[in-house]
PDB file of N, CA, C and O in Angstrom:
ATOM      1  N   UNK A   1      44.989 -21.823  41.694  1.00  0.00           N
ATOM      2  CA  UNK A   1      44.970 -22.818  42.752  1.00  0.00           C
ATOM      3  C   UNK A   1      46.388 -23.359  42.959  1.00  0.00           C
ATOM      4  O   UNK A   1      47.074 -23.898  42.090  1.00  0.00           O
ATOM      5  N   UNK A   2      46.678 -23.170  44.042  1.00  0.00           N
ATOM      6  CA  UNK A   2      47.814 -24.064  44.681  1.00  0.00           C
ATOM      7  C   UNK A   2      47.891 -25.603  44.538  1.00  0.00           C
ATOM      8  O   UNK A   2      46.967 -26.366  44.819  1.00  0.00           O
ATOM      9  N   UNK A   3      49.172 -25.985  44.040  1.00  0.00           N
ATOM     10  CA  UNK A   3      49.313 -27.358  43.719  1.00  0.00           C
ATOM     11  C   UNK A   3      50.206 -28.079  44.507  1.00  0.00           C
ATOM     12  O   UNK A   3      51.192 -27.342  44.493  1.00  0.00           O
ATOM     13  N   UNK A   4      50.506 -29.093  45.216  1.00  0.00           N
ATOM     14  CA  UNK A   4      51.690 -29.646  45.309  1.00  0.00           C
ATOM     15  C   UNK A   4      52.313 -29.310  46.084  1.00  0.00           C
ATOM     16  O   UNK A   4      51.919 -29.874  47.105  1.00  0.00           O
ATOM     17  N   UNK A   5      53.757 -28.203  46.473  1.00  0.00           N
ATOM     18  CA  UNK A   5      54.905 -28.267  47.115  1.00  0.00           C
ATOM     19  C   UNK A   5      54.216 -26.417  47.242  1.00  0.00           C
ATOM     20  O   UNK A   5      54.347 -25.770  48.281  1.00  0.00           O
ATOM     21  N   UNK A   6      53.597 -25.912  46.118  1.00  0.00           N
ATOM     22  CA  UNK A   6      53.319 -24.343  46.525  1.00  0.00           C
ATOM     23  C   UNK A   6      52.435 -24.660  47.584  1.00  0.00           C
ATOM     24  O   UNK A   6      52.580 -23.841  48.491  1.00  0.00           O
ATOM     25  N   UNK A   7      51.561 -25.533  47.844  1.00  0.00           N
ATOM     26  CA  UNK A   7      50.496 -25.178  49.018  1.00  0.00           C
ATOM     27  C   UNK A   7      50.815 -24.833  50.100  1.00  0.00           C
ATOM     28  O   UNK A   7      51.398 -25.825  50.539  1.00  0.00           O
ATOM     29  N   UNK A   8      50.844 -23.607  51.331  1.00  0.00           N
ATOM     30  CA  UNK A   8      51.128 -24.100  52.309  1.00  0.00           C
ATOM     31  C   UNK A   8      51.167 -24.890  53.088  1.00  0.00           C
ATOM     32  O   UNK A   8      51.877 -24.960  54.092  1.00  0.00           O
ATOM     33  N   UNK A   9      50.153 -25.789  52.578  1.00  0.00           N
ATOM     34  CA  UNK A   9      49.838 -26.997  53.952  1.00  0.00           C
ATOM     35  C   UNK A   9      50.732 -28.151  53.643  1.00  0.00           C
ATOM     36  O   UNK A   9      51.092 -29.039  54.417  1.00  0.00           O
ATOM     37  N   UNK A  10      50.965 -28.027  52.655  1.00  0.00           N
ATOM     38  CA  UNK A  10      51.550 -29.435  52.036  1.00  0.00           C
ATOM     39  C   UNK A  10      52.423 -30.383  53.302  1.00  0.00           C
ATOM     40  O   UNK A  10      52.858 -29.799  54.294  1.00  0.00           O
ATOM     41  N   UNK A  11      52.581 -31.704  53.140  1.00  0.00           N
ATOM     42  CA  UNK A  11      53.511 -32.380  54.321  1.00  0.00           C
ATOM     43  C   UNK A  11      53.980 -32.982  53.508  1.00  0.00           C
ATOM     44  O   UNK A  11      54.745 -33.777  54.055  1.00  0.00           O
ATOM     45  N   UNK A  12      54.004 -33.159  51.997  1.00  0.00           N
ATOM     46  CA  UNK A  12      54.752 -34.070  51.176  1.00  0.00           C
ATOM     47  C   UNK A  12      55.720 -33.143  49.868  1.00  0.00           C
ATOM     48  O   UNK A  12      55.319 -32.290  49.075  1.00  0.00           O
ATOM     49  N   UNK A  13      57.061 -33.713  50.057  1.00  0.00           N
ATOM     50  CA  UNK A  13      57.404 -33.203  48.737  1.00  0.00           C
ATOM     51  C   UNK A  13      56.802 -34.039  47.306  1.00  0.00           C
ATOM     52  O   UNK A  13      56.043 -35.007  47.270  1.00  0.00           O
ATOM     53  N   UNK A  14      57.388 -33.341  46.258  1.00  0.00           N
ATOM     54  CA  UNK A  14      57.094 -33.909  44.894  1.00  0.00           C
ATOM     55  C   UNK A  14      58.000 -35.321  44.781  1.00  0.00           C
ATOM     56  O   UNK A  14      57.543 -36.263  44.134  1.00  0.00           O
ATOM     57  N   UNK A  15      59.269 -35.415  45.426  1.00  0.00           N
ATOM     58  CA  UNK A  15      59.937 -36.408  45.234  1.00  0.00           C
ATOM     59  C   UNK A  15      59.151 -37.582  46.155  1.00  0.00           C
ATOM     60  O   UNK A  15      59.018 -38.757  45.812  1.00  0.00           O
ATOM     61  N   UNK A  16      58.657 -36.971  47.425  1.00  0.00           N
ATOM     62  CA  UNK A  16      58.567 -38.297  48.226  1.00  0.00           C
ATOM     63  C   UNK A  16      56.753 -38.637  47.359  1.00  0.00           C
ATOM     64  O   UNK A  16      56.095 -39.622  47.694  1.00  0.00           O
ATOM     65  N   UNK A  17      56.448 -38.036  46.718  1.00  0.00           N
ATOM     66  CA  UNK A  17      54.734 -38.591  46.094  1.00  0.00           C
ATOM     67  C   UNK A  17      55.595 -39.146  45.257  1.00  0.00           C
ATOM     68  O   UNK A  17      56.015 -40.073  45.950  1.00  0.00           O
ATOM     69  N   UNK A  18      56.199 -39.224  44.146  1.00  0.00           N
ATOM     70  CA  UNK A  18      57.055 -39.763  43.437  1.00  0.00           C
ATOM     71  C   UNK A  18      57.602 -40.810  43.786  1.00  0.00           C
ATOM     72  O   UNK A  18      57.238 -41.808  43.162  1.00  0.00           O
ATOM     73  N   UNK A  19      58.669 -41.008  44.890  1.00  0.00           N
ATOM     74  CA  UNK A  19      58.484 -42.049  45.570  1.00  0.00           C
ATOM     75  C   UNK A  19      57.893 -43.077  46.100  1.00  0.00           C
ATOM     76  O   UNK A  19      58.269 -44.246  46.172  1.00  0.00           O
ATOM     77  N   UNK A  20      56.626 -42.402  46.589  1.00  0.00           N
ATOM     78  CA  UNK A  20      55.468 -43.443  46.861  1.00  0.00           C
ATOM     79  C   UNK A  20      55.309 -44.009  45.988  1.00  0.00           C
ATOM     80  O   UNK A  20      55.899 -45.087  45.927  1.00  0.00           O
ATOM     81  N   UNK A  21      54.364 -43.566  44.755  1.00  0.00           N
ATOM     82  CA  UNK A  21      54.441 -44.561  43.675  1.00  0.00           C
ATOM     83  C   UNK A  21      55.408 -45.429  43.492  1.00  0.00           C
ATOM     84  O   UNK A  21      55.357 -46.625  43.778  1.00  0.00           O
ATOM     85  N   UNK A  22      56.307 -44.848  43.012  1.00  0.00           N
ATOM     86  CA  UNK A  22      57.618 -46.145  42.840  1.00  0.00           C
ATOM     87  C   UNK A  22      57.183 -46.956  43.657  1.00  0.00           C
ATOM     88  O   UNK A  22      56.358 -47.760  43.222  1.00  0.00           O
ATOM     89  N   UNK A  23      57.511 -47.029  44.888  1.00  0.00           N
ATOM     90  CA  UNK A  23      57.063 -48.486  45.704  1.00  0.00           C
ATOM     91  C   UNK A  23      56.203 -49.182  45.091  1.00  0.00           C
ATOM     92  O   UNK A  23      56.435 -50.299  44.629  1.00  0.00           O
ATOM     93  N   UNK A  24      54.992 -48.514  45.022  1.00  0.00           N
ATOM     94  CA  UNK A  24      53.866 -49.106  44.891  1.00  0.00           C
ATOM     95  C   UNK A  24      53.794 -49.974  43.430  1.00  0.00           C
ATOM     96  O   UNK A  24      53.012 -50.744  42.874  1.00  0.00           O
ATOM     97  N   UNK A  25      54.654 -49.568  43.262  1.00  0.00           N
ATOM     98  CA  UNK A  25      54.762 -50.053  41.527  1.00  0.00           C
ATOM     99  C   UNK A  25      55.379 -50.982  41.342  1.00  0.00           C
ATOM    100  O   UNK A  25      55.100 -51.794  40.460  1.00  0.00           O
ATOM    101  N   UNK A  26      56.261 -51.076  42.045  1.00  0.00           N
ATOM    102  CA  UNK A  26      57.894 -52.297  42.258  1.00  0.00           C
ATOM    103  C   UNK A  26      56.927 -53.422  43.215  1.00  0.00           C
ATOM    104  O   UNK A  26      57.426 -54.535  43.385  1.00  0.00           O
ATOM    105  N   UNK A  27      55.586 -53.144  43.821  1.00  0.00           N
ATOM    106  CA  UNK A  27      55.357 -54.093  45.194  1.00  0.00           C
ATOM    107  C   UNK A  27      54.916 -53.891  46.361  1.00  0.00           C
ATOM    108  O   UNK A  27      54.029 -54.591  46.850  1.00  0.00           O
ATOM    109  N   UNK A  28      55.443 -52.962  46.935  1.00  0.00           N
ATOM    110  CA  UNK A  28      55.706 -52.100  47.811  1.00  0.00           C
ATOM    111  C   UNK A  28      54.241 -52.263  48.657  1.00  0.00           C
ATOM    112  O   UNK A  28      53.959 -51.093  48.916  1.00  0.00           O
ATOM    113  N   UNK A  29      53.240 -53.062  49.180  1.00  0.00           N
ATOM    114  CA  UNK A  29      51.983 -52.961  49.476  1.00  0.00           C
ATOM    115  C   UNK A  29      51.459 -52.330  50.809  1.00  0.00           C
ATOM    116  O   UNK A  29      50.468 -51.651  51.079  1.00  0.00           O
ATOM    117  N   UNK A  30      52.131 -52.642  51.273  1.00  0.00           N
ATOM    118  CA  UNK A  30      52.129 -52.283  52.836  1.00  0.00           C
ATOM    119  C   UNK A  30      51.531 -50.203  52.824  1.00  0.00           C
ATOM    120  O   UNK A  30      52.316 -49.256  52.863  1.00  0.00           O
ATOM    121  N   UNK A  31      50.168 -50.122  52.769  1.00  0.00           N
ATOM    122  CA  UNK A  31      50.155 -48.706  53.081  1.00  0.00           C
ATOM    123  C   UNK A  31      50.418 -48.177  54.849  1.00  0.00           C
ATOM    124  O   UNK A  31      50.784 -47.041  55.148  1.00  0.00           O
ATOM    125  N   UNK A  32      50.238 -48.880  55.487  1.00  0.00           N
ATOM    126  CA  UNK A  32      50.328 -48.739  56.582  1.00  0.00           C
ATOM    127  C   UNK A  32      51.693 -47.781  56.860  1.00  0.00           C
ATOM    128  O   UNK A  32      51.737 -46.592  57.174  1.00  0.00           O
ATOM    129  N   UNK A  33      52.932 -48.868  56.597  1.00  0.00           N
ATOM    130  CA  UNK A  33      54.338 -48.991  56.477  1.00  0.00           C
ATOM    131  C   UNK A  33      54.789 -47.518  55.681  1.00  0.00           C
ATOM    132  O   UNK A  33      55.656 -46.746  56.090  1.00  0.00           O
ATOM    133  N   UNK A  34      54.015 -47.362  54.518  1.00  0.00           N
ATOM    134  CA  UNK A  34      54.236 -46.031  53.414  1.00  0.00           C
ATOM    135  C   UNK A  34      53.651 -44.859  54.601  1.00  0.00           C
ATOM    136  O   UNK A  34      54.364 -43.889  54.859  1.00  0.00           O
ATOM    137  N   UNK A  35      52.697 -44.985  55.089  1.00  0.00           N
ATOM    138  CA  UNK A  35      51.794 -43.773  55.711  1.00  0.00           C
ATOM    139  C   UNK A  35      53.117 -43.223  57.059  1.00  0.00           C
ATOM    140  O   UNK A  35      53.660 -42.118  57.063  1.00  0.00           O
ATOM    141  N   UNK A  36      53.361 -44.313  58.053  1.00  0.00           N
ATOM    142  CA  UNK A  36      54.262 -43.602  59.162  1.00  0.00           C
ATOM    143  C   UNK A  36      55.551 -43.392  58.934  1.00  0.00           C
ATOM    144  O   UNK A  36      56.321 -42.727  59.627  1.00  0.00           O
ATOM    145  N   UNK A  37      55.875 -44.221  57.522  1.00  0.00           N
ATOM    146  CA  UNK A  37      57.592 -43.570  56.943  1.00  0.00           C
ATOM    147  C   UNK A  37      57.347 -42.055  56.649  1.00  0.00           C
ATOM    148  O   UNK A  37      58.265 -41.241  56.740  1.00  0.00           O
ATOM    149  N   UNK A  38      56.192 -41.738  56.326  1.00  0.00           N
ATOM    150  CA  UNK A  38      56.248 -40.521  55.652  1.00  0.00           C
ATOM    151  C   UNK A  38      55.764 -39.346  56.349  1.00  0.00           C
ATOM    152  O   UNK A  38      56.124 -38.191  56.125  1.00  0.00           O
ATOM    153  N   UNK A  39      54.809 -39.781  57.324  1.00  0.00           N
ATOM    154  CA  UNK A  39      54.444 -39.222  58.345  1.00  0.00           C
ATOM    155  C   UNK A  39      52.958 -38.562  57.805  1.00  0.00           C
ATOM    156  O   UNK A  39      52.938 -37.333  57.881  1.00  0.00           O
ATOM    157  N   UNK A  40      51.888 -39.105  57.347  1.00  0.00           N
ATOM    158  CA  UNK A  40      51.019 -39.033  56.591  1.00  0.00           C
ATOM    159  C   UNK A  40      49.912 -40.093  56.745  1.00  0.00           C
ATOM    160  O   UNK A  40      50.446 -41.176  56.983  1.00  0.00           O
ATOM    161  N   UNK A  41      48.789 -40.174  56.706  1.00  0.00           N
ATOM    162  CA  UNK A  41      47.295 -40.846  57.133  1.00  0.00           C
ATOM    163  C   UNK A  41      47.318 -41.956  55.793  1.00  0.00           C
ATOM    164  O   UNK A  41      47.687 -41.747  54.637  1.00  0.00           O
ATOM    165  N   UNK A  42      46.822 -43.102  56.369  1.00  0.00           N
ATOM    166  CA  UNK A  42      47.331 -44.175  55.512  1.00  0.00           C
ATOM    167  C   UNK A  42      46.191 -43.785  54.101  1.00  0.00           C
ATOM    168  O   UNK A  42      46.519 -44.133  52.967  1.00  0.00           O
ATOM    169  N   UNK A  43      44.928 -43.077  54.339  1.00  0.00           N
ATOM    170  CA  UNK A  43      44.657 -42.655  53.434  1.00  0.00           C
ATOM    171  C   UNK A  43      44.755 -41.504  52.310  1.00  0.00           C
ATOM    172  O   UNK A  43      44.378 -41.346  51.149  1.00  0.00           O
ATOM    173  N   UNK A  44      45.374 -40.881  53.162  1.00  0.00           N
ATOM    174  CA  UNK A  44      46.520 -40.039  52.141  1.00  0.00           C
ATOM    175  C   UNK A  44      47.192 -40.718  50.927  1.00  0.00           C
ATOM    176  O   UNK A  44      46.910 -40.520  49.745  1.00  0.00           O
ATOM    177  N   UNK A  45      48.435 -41.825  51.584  1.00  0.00           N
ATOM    178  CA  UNK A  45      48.645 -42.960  50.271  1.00  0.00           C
ATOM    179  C   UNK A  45      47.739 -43.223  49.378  1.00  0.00           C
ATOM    180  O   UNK A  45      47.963 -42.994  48.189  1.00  0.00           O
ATOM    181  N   UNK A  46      46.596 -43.735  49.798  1.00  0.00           N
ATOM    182  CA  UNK A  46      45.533 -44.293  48.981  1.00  0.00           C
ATOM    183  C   UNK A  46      45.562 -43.678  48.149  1.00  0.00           C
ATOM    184  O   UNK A  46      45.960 -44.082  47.057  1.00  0.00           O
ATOM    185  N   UNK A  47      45.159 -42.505  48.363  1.00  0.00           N
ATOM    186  CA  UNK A  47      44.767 -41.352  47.344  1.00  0.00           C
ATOM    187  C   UNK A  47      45.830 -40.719  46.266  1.00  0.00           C
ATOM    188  O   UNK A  47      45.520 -40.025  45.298  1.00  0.00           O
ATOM    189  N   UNK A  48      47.355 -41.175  46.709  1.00  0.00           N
ATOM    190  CA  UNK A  48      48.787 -40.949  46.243  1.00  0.00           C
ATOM    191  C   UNK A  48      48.550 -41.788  45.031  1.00  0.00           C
ATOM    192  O   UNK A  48      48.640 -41.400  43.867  1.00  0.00           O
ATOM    193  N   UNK A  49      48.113 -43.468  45.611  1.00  0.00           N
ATOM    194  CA  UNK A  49      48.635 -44.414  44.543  1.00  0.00           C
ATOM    195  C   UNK A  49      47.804 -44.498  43.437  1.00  0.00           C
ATOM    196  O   UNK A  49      47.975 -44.859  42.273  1.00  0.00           O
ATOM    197  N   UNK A  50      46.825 -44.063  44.102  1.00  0.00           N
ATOM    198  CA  UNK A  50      45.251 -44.534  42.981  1.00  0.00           C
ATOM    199  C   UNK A  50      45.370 -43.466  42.139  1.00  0.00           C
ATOM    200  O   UNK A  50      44.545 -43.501  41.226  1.00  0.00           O
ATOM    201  N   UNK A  51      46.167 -42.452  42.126  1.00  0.00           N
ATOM    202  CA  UNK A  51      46.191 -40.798  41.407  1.00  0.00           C
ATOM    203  C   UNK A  51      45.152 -40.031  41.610  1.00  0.00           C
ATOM    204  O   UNK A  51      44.758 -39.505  40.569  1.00  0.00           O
ATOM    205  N   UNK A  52      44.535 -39.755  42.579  1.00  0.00           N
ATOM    206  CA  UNK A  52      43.308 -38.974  43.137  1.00  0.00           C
ATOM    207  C   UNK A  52      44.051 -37.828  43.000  1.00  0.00           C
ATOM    208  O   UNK A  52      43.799 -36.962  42.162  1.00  0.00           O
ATOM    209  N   UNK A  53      44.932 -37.787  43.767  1.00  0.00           N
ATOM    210  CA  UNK A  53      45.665 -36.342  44.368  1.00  0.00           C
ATOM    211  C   UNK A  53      46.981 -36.263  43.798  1.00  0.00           C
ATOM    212  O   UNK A  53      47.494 -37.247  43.264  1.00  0.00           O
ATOM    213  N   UNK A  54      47.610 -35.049  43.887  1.00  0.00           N
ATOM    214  CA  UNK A  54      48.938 -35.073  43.371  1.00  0.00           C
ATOM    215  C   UNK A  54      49.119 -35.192  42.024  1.00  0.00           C
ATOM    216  O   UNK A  54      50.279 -35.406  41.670  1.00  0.00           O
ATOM    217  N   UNK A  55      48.085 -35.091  40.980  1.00  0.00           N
ATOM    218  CA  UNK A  55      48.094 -35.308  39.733  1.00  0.00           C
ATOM    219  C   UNK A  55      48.881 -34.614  38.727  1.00  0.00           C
ATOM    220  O   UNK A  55      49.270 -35.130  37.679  1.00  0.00           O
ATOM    221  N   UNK A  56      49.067 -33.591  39.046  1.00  0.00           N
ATOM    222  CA  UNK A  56      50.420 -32.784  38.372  1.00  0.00           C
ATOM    223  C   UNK A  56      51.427 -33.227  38.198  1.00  0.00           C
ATOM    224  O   UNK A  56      52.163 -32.707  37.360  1.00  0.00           O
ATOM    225  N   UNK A  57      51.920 -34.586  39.076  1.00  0.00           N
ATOM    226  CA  UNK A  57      52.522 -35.036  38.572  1.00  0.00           C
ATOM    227  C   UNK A  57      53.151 -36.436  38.066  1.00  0.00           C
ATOM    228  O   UNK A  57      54.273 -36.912  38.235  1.00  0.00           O
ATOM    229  N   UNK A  58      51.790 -37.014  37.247  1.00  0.00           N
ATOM    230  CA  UNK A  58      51.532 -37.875  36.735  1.00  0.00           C
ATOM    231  C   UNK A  58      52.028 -37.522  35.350  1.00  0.00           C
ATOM    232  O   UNK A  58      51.843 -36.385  34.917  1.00  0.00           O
ATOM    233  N   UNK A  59      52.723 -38.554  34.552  1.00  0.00           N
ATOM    234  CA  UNK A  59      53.078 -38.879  33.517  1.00  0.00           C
ATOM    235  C   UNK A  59      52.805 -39.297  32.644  1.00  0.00           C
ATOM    236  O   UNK A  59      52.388 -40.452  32.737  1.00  0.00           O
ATOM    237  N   UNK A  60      52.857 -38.618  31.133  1.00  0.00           N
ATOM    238  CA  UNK A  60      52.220 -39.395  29.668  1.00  0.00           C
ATOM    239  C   UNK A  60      53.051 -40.277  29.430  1.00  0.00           C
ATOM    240  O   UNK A  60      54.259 -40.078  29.300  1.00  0.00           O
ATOM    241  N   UNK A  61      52.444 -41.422  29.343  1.00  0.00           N
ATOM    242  CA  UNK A  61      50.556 -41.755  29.475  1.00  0.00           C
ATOM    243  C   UNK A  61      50.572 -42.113  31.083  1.00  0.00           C
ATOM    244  O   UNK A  61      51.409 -42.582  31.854  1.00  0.00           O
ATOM    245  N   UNK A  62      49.228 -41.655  31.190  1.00  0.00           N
ATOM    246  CA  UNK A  62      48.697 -42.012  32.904  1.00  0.00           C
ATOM    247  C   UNK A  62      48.728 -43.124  32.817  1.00  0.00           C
ATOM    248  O   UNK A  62      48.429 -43.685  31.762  1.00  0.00           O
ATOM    249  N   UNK A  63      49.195 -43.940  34.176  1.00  0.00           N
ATOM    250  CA  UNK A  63      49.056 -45.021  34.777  1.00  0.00           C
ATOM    251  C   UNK A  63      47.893 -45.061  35.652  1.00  0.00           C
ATOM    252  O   UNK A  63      47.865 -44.565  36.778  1.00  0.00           O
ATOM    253  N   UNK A  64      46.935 -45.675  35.085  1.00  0.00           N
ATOM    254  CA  UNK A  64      45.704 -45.942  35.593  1.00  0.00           C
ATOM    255  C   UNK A  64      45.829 -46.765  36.881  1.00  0.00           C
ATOM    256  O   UNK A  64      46.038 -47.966  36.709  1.00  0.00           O
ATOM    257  N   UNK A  65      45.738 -46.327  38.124  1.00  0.00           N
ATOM    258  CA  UNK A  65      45.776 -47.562  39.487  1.00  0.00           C
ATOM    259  C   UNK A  65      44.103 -47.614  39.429  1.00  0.00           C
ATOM    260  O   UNK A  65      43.318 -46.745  39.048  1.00  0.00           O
ATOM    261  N   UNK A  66      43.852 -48.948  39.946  1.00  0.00           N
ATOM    262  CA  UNK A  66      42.156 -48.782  40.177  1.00  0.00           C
ATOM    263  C   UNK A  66      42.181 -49.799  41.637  1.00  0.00           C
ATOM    264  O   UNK A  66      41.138 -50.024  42.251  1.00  0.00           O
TER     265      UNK A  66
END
């Protein structure tokens, strides 16, 4: 299975999911604001911050968002 930056479909790099978090971590609340910087469905983020998706590249130890 295709992950990440191999998928073709992908619209996000690894740095800018990486990025997202950061924001989100520093404050950053505004998904709205995250979704059209990036050019991406504000529930896309959702799914960025909460670690639904993109999990490959999450870090030991996981940061649990709930």
């Amino acid at each position: 299975m295709l992950r990440g930056e191999a998928h073709p479909m992908h619209k996000l790099t690894d740095e800018q999911v990486t990025q997202i978090r950061e924001l989100w971590k520093i404050g950053h609340r505004n998904i709205k604001v995250l979704a059209r910087n990036h050019r991406v469905s504000p529930a896309n983020i959702k799914l960025i911050v909460k670690n639904k998706t993109w999990t490959h590249l999450l870090k030991w130890p996981y940061e649990v968002t709930r």
